[in-house]
N, C-alpha and C positions, 0 to 999 in steps of 0.2 A: 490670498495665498493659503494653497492646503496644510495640514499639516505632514508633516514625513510620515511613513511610515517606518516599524521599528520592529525590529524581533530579536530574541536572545534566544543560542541554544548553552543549554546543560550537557554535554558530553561523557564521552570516557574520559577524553585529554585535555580539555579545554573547554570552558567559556566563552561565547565568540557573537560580539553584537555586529550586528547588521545597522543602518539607519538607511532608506532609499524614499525617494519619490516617484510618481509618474510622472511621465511626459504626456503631452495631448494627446500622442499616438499613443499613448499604454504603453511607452515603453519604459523598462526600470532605471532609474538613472539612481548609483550609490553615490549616499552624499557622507558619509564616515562607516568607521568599521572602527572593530577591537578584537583584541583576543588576547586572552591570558590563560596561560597553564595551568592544568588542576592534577590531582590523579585518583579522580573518582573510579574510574575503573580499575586500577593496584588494587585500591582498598577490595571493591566491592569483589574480586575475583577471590583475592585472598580472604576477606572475614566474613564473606555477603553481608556488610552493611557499612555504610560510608560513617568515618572515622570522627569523633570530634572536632580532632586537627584539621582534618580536610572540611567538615560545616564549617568551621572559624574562617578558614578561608574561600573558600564558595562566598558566605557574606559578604566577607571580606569587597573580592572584586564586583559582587553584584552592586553593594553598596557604591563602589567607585562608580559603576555604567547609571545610578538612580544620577547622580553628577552630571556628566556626558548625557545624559535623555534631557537634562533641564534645560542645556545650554541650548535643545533645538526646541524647547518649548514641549516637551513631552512628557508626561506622570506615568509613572511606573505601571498604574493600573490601564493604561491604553497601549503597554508593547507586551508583546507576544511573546511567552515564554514558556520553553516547550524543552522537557530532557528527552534522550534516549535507551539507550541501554542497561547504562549504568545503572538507570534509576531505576527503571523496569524489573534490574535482581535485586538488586537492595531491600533488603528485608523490612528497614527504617525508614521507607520513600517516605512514608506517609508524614510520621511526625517532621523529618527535614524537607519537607514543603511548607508543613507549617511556618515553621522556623523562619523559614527565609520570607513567607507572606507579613510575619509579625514584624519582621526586623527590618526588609526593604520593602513591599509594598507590591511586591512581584508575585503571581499567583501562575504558578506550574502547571504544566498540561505533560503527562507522562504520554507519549508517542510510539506507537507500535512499528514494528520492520515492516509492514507492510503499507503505513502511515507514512513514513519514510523515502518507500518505494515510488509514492502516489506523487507526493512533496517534490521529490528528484525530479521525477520525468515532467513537473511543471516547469524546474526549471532548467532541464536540456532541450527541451520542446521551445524554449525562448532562446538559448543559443542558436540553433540550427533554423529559426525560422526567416532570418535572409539569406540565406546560403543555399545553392539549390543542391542538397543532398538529402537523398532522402533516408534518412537513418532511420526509421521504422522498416524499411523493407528486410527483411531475414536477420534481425540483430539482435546483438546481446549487448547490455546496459550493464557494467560491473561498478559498486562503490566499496570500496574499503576501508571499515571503520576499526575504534578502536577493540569493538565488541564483537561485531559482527559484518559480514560481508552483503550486502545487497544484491541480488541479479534479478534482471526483469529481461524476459526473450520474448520480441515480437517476430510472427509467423507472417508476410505478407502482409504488413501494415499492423497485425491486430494484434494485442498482449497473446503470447500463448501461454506462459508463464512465468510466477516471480516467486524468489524463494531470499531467506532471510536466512543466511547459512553462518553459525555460531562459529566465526575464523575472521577473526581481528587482528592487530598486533597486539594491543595488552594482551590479548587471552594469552595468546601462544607465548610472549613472553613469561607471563604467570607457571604456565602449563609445564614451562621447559625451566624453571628457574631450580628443578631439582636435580636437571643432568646438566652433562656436559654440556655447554651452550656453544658449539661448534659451529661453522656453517653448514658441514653436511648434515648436522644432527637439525640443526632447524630445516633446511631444504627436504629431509626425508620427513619430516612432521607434517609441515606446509604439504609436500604431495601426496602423503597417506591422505590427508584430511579431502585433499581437494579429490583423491580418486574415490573416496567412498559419497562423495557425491553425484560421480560423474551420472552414475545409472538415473538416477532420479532425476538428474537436470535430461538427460538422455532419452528419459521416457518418455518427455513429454514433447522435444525437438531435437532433431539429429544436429550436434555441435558443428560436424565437419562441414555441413551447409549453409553456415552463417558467412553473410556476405560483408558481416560491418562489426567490429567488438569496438564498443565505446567506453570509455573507461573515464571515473569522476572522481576528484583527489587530489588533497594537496601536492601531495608525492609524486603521484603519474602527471599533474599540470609542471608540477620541476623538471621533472626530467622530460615533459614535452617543449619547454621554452629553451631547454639545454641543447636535444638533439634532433625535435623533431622540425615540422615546417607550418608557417600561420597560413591558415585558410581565411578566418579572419578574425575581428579584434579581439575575440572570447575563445576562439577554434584554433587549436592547433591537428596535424597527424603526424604520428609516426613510423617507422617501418619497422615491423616485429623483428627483422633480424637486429638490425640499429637497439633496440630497447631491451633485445637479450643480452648482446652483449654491454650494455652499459650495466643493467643488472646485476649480472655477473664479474666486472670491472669492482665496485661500487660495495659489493658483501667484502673487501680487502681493507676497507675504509675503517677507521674509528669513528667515533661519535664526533670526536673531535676533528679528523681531519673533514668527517662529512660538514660543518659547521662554518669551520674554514675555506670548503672551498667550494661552498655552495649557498654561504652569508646567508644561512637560515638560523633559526633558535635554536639551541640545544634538545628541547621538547621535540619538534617536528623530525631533527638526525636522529633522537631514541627511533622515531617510528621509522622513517626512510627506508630501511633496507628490507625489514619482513612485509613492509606492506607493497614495497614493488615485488618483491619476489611471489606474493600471494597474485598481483595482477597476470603477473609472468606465467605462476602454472593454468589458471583458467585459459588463457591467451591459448597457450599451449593444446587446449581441446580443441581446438580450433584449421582451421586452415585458413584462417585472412593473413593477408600480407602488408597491413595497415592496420593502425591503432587510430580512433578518432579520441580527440581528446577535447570536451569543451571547459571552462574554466569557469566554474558556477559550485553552489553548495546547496543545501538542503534548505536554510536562510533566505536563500533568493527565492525557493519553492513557496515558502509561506508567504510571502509577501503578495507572490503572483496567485498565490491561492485566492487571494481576498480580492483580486476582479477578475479571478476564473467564473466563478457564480455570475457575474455581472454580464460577461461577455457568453453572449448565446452560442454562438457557433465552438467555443471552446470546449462550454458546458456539454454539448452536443456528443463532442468528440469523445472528452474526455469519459463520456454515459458507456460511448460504443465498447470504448477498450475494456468498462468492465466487464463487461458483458462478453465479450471477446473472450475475458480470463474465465468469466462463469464458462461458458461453450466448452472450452477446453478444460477445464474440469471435470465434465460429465463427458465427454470424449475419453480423456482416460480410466474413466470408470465403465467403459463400453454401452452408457445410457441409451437411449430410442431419442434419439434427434430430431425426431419426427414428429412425433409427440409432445414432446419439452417444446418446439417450436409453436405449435398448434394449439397448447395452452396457456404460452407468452401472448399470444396475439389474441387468442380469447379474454385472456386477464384484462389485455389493455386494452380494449375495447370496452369489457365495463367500468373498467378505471376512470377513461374521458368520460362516461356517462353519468356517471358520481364522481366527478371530480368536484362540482362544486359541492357536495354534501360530504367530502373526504375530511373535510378539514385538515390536510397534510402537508405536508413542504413536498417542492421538485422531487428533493430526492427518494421519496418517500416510491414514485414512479419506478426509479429504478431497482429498489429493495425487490418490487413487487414481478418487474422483470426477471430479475438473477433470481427471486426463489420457484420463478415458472419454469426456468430451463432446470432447475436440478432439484424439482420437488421429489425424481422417481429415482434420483443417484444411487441413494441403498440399495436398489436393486442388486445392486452389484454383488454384495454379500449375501443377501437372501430376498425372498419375494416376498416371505411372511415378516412382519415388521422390519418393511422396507422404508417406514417413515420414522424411526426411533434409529434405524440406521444410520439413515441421509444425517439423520441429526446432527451425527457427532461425525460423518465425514466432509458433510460444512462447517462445522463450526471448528475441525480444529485443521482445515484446509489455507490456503494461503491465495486468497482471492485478489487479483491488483484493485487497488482503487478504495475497499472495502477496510474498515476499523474493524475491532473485533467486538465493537456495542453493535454493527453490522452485520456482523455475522452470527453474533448472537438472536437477532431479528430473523435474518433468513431462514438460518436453520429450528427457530422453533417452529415461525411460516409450515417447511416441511413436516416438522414433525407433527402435526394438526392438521393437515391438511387431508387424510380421511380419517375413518372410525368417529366415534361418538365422544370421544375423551375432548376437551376445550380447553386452551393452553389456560383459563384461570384454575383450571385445578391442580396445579403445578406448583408448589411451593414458591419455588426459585423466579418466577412468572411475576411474584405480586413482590417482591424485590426492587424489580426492574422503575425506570420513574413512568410518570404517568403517559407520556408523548410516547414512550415508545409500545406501551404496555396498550396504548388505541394502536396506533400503528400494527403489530402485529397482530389485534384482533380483526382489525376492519380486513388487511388484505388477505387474511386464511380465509376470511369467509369468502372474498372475492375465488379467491384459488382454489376454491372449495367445490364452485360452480363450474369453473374454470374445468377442471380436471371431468367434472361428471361431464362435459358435455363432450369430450372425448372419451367413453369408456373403453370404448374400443378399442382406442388406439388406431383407429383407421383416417381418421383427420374428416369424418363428415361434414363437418359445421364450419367450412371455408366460407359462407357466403349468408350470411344473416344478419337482422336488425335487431335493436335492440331499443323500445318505448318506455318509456314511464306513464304509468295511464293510475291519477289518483293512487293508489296503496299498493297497486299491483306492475310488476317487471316485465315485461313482454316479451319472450324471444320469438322471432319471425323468422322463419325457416327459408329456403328459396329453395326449388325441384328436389326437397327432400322427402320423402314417400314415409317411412319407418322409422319414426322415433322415441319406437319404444324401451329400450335399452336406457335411452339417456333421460326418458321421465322416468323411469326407475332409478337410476342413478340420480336422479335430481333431487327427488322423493327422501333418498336419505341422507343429501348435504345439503339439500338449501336450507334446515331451519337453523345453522349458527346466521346465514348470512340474512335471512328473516328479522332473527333477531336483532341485529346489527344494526341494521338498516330502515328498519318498518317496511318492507316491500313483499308482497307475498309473490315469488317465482313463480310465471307460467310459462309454459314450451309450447308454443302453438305447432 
């Protein structure tokens, strides 16, 4: 018999263990849960640092779940333990991780909105995968937390994009704790907030042609098992006119009467009413006539994380959509697709060739993809140091799929990837730990070559070999007549990847 597996998250609101198994089929089977109230995000909104009171109790209940892990045979140091938001402002993250590693035994992973994003759609991708709907096609992904809002919009199957937008219920609660706390006064907050996003979400996909809004939440899964209809055991939908007006029913309520007549905790009725009414105005961008609603948490994401890697075809998929998100990135930056295409497929191409001299993990493959397609993004704002550009429009971009120790990778990738400067002379460079600090030396050099052998930007080099002969790299040309541009270009970036590697580049 396996062991369970196990995860705790750290929230705004709560605390909330998970414990599940696999089934033969990989399927998730929950064998307990918990969750208990906290109010790390009151604190953190109000003082930016979580309060003594509130570490006394965080302990507290983490201490009770070290209990609960034992009974299934599990040590604190084998479950997954991972905050969000809260923790991310908190000025004190650091010393209360410790804290809580000395006193339970439990060691913190702080998680970025984008971590989040990635997390989620592993585990609505397992709702929806006996149900023949296909929720990837033209959709929007909305969670509503206590900090912040989640959305991830797929175009056609692929990520177009995902945004991590600061409209929670604490916040707004915090935000609005100096006026009048009205309903119009909250409903005119909530839509100021969500229109000054509309452009950005709008920029990048037209809202009114979204054919599916899925929505993931204690709150919206209530008020799906209240008014909407089961699809199946995890899947409900609703009808957006049905879920406006319960919405607007439901902002009449007290805390109490929500409590009462919906036998949920008093914690969950605080949040109820601004966090449907925050699903309500996105919805609203919209023209669907259905809500999909699966009944899944971030929890279940981690758990499925840890035989995503395992399962090929998953891993497979799950590569595309970053990649999907990088595209559309440099799409809305009006990049050369052409190009960025042509020197993806050049990169990976020496990549398999040295893969066994890489020494890198899978994903190291896809880093090396995503900074192919938006190595020339600076373009955008200028052509002269259009790679100190790209820099910081990767690195402070919202990539799906991608961490920001990720993006940090990518975008130095870019920013090294011409001129003579070599990311170890970079202060901030030798910081970094050692795995990622090869990592993005070995693949700038790779991207280095990569880019010379388009200088053009014409896509020449569709059809060539690529040898290892003793010390020396081979490129073999096929009915290409003139390649003198790209041994000039070769001439002044092959020696990082020289050095790198011991192979002296030749272009035949």
């Amino acid at each position: 018999m396996t062991t369970p597996e196990s995860v705790i998250e750290i929230g705004s609101t709560g605390i909330r263990l998970l414990i599940a198994e696999f089934s033969q089929d990989k399927k998730l089977n929950i064998l307990d849960r918990s969750e208990m109230p906290i109010a790390l995000g009151r604190d953190v909104f109000t003082n930016n640092e979580i309060t003594q009171e509130t570490q006394n109790q965080c302990i507290q209940i983490l201490r009770r779940y070290v209990e609960q892990l034992a009974g299934w045979g599990i040590k604190p140091e084998n479950t997954t333990v991972f905050a969000t938001s809260a923790f991310r402002d908190a000025k004190n993250s650091d010393p209360v991780m410790d804290r809580i590693l000395v006193q339970t035994g439990f060691r913190v992973k702080i998680i970025d909105g984008i971590e989040e994003n990635r997390l989620m759609y592993l585990a609505i991708n397992e709702c929806f995968k006996d149900v023949n709907i296909n929720y990837k096609n033209d959709s929007a992904i909305l969670v509503v937390g206590g900090s912040t809002s989640e959305m991830m919009i797929l175009a056609k199957g692929k990520m177009a994009s995902v945004h991590s937008i600061k409209l929670g219920t604490v916040r707004i609660e915090e935000q609005m704790r100096s006026v009048i706390n009205t309903y119009d006064d909250i409903h005119r907050f909530i839509q100021e907030s969500v229109n000054t996003r509309k452009g950005s979400l709008e920029s990048e996909f037209d809202l009114k042609k979204l054919k599916q809004f899925i929505a993931v939440g204690q709150p919206i899964t209530l008020a799906a098992i209240l008014i909407g209809q089961p699809i199946s055991t995890f899947l409900w939908s609703i009808e957006t006119e049905k879920f406006d007006k319960f919405v607007t029913e439901i902002q009449n309520y007290s805390i109490d009467e929500c409590v009462a007549r919906f036998k949920i905790s008093y914690n969950d009725a605080e949040n109820m009413q601004v966090s449907l009414l925050i699903y309500n105005m996105f919805i609203h961008l919209t023209n669907v006539k259905t809500i999909l609603v699966p009944e899944t948490n971030i929890r279940n994401g981690v758990i499925l994380s840890k035989i995503s890697t395992e399962n090929e075809e998953l891993q497979k998929e799950f590569n595309s959509q970053i990649v999907a998100s990088a595209r559309n990135l440099l799409r809305k930056y009006h990049g050369d697709e052409k190009h960025a295409e042509c020197v993806k497929m050049i990169s990976l191409k020496f990549y398999e060739v040295l893969k066994n001299e890489l020494g890198l993990n899978d994903h190291a493959r896809t880093l090396l993809e995503t900074a192919a397609i938006l190595h020339d993004i600076g373009v955008f704002i200028n052509y002269e140091n259009h790679n100190t550009h790209g820099y910081y429009i990767i690195r402070n971009s919202e990539i799906f799929g991608l961490s920001k120790i990720d993006r940090t990778i990518i975008s130095t990738i870019a920013k090294y990837h011409r001129g003579k400067a070599m990311p170890q002379d970079e202060e901030g460079f030798l910081l970094l730990p050692r795995q990622d600090r090869m990592t993005i030396i070995k693949l700038t050099a790779i991207l280095r070559i990569a880019d010379a052998l388009d200088r053009g930007h014409i896509q020449k080099f569709s059809d060539f070999s690529i040898k290892l002969q003793q010390n020396h790299l081979l490129i073999q040309t096929k009915n290409i007549k003139n390649t003198v541009l790209e041994k000039v270009a070769l001439s002044e970036k092959a020696e990082m990847f020289e050095g790198v590697f011991g192979y002296k580049v030749l272009l035949d």
